[in-house]
N, C-alpha and C positions, 0 to 999 in steps of 0.2 A: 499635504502629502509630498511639495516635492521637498520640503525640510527632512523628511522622513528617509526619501531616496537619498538625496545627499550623504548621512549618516552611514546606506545601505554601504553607499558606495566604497565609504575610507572603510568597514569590518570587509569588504570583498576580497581585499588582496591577502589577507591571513584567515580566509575562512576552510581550506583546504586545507594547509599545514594542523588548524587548528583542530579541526574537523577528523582528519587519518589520526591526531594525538588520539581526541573523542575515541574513536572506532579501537584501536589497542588497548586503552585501559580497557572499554566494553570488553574486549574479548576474553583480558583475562580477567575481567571479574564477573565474567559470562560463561561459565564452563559448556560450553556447548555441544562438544562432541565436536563430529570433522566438518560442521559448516566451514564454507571456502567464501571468500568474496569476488571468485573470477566472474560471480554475474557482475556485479559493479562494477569492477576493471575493465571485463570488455561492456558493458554497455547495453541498452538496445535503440540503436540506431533508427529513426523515422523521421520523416520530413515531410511537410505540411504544408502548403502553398509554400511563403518564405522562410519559415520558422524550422530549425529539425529538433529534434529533441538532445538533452542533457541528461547526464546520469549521474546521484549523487553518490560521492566519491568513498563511501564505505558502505559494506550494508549496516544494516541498523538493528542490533539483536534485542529486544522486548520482552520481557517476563511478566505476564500477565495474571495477578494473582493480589488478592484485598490483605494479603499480610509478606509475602516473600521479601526480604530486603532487596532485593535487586526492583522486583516492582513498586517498590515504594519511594525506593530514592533513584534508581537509576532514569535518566531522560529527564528528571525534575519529578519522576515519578508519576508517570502517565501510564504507567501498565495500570496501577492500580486503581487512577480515574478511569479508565475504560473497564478494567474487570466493574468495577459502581454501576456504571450504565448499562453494559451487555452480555455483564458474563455473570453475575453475582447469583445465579440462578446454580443449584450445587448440579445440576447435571454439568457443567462445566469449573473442574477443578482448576489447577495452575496449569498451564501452558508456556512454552515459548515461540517467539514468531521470529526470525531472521528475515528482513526486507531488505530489498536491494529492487529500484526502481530508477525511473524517465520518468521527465513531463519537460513542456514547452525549454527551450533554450533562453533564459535570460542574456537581455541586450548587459553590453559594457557597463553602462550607467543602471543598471540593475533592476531594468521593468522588466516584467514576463510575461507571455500570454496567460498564464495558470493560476493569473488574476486579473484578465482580461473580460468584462461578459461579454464580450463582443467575438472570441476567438471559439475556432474552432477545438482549441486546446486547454479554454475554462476547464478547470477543474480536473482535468486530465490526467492521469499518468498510466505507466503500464511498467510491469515488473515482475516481479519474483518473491513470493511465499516457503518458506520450511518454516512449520510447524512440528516440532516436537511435545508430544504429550505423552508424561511419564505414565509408563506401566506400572506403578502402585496404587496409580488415581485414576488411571482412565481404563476399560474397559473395551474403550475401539481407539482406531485413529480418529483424530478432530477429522471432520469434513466426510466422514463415512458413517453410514450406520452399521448395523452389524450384521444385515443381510447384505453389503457389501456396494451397497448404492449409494449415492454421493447425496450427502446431509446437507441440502441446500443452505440451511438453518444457521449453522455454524460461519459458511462461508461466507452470507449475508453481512453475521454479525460480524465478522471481523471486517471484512469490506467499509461496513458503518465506522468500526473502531478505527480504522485507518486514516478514513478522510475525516472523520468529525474528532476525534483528538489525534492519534499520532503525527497524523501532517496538520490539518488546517489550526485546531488547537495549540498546539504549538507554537503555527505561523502566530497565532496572536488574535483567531477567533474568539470573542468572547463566550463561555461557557453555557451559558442560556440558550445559544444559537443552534451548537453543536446537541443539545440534550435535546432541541426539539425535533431533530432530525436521525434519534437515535430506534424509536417504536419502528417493529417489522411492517412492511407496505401492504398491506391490504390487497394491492393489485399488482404485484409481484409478478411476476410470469418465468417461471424457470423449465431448462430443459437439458436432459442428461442425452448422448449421443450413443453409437457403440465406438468401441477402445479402438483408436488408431497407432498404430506405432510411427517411432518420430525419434530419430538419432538412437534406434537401436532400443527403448522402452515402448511399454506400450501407455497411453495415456486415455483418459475420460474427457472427453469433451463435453462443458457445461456452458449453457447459455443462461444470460440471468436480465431482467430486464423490468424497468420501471423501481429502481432502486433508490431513494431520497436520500441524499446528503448535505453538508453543510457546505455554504463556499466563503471564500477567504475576500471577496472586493468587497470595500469600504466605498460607501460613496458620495459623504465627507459631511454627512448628515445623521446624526443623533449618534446611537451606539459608535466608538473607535474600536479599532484596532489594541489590544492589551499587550503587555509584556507577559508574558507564561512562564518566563525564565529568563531573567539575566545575559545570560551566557547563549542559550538554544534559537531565545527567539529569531536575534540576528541573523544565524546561520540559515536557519530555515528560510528567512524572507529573501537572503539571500541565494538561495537555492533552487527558490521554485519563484522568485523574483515579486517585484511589486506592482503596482498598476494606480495610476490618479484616477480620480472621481469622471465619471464617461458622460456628458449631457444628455440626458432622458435616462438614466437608470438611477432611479434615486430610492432605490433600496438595496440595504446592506446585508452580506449573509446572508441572502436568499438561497432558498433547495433550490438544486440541479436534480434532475431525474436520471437517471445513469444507465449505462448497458453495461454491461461486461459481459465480453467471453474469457474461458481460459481452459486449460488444461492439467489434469490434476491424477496422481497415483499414492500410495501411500507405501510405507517398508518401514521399516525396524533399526534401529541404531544397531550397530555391529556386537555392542553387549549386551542388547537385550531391556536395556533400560527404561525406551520408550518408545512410545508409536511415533512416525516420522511423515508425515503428509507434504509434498512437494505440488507448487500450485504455480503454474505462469501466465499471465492471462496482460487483458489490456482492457481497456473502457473509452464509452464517447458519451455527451451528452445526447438526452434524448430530446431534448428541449432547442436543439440547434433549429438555427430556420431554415438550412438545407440538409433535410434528412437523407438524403441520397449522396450526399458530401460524407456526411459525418458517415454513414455505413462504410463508405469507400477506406474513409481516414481508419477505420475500425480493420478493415481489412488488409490494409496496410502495416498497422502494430502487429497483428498476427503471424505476417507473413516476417517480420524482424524477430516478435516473439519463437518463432517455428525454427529461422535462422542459429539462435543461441541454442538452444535446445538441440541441434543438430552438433555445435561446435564445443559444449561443455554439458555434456551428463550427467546428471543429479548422481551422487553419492551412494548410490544404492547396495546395500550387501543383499546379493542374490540369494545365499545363504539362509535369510531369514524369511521368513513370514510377509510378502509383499504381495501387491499385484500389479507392480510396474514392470518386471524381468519376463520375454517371452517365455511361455510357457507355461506361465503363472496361474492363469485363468482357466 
C-alpha cells in the first residue's frame, strides 16, 4: 500500500487541471440542459473532529442506460454497469444523474478518512443529485411516484449505484464486492416528512436508514484493489484518498450500513423534455461505535447541506409542472 500512495502522490499535482479537462469534454458531449457546477465550486463545507471535508472539483454528469453511447463509453462506462445491476428492470428506462459531492479531506501524501475503517467519515460523502428523466420514456419523475410521494425505491437504487460503482468501483473495488451489496435491504426503514421550505423552494424531507453498501479499504489480504480504468482510477483514489492495511481489520470491502437524510423536489426542464428531480442529502455510517457522534456528524452535513441550498437554488422553471416553487402544492 505505501508503494501505491507514493504513485497517488506524483498523479496529485495534475489531477485537477486533468480532472476540469474530464468535466468540459463531459459537458459537451453531455447535452444536459442548464445544469450548473456552482454546487462543486462552492462546496459543502463540514468539519469533523480534525478532518473537514473536500469537494470534487467538477460535478460529474452520468447516463445511465444498457445501450446510450454516452453510458457505455463515457466514465469508462459505468452508467451502463450500474443500469446491469439496478436499473435493467424496464420500469426504469435511460436517465441522467449530475453529482457534485464531499467526503473526508485527503492528507498532502494522499491518505483519506473515506478509506479509513476506523473514521468517522468511512465511506462518507454528502452532496447533490439532478436527475433528469426524459419525457418520451418516463411517465413520472425518477424518485416520485405518481401520487406524488417520494419512490423510496429509486433513491435507494441509485444511492447503491453511487457507492458500489460510481465512486467505490471506480476507486478500484473489485466487481464482486460491489454486486454483493447491490439487492434492496430487507430491513430498510425509510421515512417521508412534510414539505419545508428552504432558500425560497419548498423541499420533501426523506429519511432512509439500514442501507448496505460496498467500501473501498483494502486490508492487504487476498482480494486487491483493481484498476477500473487507466486514466479515472488515479483520479478518484486520489480524491477521496487512500488508507494502509489498520491491524485487527482484516477484511476487505466489507458492507457499511448507511443513513442518509436528504431533501428532494422535482420540476421540468424549461422545454418540456424531461422530468428533473433535485436531491441534496448527506449520510453516516450506522455501524460507527459512537452512535450519538455519528448522529451529531449527520447533523452537521445537514446544517452545511441547508447552507448551499439557501445560497444557490436549483434551476427550477416555475413555469412548468413542479412541486418545488411555493404555491405548487
Amino acid at each position: 500500500m505505501r508503494g501505491r500512495g507514493r504513485a497517488l502522490r506524483r498523479a496529485g499535482g495534475i489531477s485537477l487541471a486533468l480532472l476540469a479537462a474530464m468535466a468540459v469534454a463531459a459537458c459537451r458531449r453531455f447535452p444536459e440542459g442548464d445544469w450548473s457546477l456552482a454546487y462543486a465550486r462552492k462546496g459543502f463545507c463540514v468539519r469533523s473532529a480534525s478532518v473537514s471535508s473536500a469537494s470534487f472539483p467538477a460535478g460529474i454528469p452520468i447516463t445511465v442506460d444498457d445501450k446510450a453511447w454516452e453510458a457505455v463509453h463515457g466514465i469508462g462506462g459505468i452508467g451502463r454497469t450500474a443500469d446491469a445491476a439496478l436499473f435493467a428492470d424496464p420500469r426504469y428506462p435511460l436517465f441522467k444523474v449530475l453529482i457534485a459531492f464531499s467526503c473526508a479531506r485527503p492528507t498532502l501524501f494522499g491518505h483519506g478518512e473515506y478509506a479509513d475503517p476506523r473514521s468517522i467519515w468511512y465511506n462518507v460523502f454528502l452532496g447533490f443529485y439532478q436527475i433528469d428523466a426524459p419525457s418520451d420514456r418516463w411517465q413520472r419523475p425518477f424518485g416520485y411516484n405518481p401520487d406524488g410521494t417520494v419512490a423510496f425505491e429509486d433513491i435507494v437504487r441509485l444511492g447503491k449505484a453511487d457507492w458500489n460503482y460510481f465512486s467505490n468501483h471506480v476507486y478500484g473495488v473489485p466487481l464482486r464486492y460491489s454486486q454483493m451489496n447491490d439487492a434492496l435491504d430487507p430491513d430498510m426503514v425509510t421515512s417521508q416528512g412534510q414539505p419545508v421550505q428552504i432558500g425560497g423552494f419548498l423541499w420533501d424531507p426523506i429519511d432512509i436508514q439500514n442501507v448496505r453498501t460496498v467500501s473501498t479499504y483494502w486490508s492487504g489480504q487476498g482480494d486487491s484493489l483493481e484498476t477500473f480504468n487507466p486514466l479515472l482510477t488515479p483520479f478518484w483514489r486520489t480524491s477521496f484518498g487512500v488508507n494502509d492495511p489498520v491491524p485487527g481489520y482484516t477484511e476487505s470491502f466489507f458492507s457499511t450500513r448507511m443513513h442518509a437524510r436528504a431533501y428532494v423536489c422535482h420540476s421540468e426542464t424549461s422545454d418540456g423534455d424531461a422530468f428533473r428531480t433535485f436531491a441534496f442529502g448527506g449520510t453516516v455510517r450506522q455501524d460507527f461505535p459512537s452512535q450519538a457522534e455519528s448522529e451529531q456528524f449527520l447533523d452537521k452535513q445537514m446544517e452545511a447541506i441547508r447552507t448551499i441550498m439557501e445560497l444557490i437554488p436549483p434551476g427550477v422553471d416555475c413555469s412548468r409542472p413542479n412541486n418545488c416553487c411555493p404555491g405548487s402544492r
